[in-house]
C-alpha positions, 0 to 999 in steps of 0.5 A: 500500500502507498506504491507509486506505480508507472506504466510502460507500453510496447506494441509488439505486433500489429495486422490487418484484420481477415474478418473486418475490411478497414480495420487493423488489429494491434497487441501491445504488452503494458507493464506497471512498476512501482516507485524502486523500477520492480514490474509488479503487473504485466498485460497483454491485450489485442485491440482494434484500429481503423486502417483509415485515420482520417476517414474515421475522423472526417466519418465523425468530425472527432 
């Protein structure tokens, strides 16, 4: 209790989806250390991305 905790992420690959035209598939691994540099909690997870920035943000005016 009363750690101070710091998240490093890294993208270790990245694809075109097979299923989903337009879109691309990342996986990144993210890492928490505490205040001493000791990892303390690491994640993988997969995510979805629009293969077209720009066309998403023109879609949506965001």
């Amino acid at each position: 209790m009363g750690d101070t905790l710091y998240a490093e992420t890294e993208i270790t690959g990245h694809r075109l989806s097979q299923s989903r035209p337009g879109t691309g598939i990342v996986t990144c691994r993210t890492t928490g250390h505490n205040q001493d540099g000791n990892a303390v909690v690491t994640s993988t997870r997969s995510f979805f991305v629009p293969v077209d920035a720009d066309a998403v943000r023109d879609h949506t005016s965001y």
